[in-house]
Structure formats: structure tokens, C-alpha cells
C-alpha positions as CSV (number, residue, x, y, z in Angstrom):
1,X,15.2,-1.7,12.5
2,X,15.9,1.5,11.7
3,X,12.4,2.8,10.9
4,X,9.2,2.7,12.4
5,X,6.0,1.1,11.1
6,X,4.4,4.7,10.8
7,X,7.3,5.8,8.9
8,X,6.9,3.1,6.1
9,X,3.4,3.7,6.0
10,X,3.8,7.1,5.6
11,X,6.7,6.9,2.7
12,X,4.5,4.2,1.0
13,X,1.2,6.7,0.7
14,X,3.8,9.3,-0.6
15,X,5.0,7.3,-3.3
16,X,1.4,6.1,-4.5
17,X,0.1,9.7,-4.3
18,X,3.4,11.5,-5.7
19,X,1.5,12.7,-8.9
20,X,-1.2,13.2,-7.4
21,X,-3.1,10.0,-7.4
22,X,-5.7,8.8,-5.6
23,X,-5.3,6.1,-3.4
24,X,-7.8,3.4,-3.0
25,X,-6.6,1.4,-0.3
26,X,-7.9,2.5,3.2
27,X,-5.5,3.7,5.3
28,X,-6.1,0.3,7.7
29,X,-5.4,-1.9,4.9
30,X,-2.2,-0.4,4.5
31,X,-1.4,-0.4,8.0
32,X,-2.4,-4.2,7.8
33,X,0.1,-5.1,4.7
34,X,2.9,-2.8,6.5
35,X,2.6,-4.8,9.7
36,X,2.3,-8.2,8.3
37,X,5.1,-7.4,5.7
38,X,7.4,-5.7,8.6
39,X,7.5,-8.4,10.1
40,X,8.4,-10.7,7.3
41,X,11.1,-8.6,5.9
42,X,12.2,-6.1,8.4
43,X,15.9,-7.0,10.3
44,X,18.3,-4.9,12.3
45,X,20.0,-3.2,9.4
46,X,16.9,-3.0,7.4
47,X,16.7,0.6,5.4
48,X,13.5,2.4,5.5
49,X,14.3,2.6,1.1
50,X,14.6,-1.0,0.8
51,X,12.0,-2.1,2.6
52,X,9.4,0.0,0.4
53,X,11.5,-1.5,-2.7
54,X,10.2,-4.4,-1.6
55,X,6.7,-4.0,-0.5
56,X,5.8,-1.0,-3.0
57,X,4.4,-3.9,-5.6
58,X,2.3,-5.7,-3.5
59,X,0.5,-2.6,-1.8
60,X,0.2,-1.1,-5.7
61,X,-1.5,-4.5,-6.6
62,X,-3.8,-4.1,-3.6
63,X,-4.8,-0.5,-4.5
64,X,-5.5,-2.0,-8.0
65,X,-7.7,-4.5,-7.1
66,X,-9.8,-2.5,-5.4
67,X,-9.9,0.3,-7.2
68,X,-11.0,-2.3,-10.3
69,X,-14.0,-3.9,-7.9
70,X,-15.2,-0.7,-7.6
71,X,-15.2,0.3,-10.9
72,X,-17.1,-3.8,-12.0
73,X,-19.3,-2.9,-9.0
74,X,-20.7,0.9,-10.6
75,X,-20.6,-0.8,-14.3
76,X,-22.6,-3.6,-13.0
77,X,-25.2,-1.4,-11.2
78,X,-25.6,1.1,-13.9
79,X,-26.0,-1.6,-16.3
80,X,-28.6,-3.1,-14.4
């Protein structure tokens, strides 16, 4: 392991936000994924680039997701 769980976390949030985005995941949700996925994918040899290859999809679907409940959940409620 040559990286630290902080240190993914911190490169992943970079990469969603590099133009400026807004991110929609809380920062515990992502801490959550990182963990869970560390452990999963993480080895001795294991670059700190590879393993946010890796993850970067699943945390972008996450942050998707949400951000689309939220939007359903205003439409619904202006709607109604």
C-alpha cells in the first residue's frame, strides 16, 4: 500500500470537482466507498493512480444517483 485512505479520498474529490463541479456525494459516503473499495482492491504495490482508475466509475455513479433523486424529489414537490 503505498497510499493512504485520506489520500484516495482526497485525489478522488479532485478529479470530480476538477472543472469545477459540484459534488453531491457527502464527504462520508465517500469515505464509505474508499474504505470498502480499499479493501477490495488495494495490495502491497498498489499505485495511488490505479486505484482511482478503478474506483473513479463507481463513486461518479454514486454522485449521479443522488444528484438525480434530488432533482425527482424538487420536480415532484413543485409539481405537487
Amino acid at each position: 500500500m503505498k497510499f493512504t485512505k485520506d489520500e484516495a479520498y482526497k485525489e478522488l474529490v479532485a478529479k470530480m470537482t476538477a472543472k469545477g463541479e459540484k459534488l453531491n456525494l457527502s464527504q462520508r459516503s465517500i469515505n464509505e466507498q474508499v474504505e470498502h473499495l480499499y479493501s477490495l482492491l488495494v495490495g502491497e504495490e498498489t499505485e495511488l493512480a490505479d486505484f482511482i482508475e478503478k474506483v473513479l466509475p463507481f463513486v461518479k455513479t454514486s454522485d449521479a444517483n443522488v444528484r438525480n433523486d434530488v432533482s425527482q424529489g424538487i420536480k415532484d414537490y413543485r409539481t405537487k
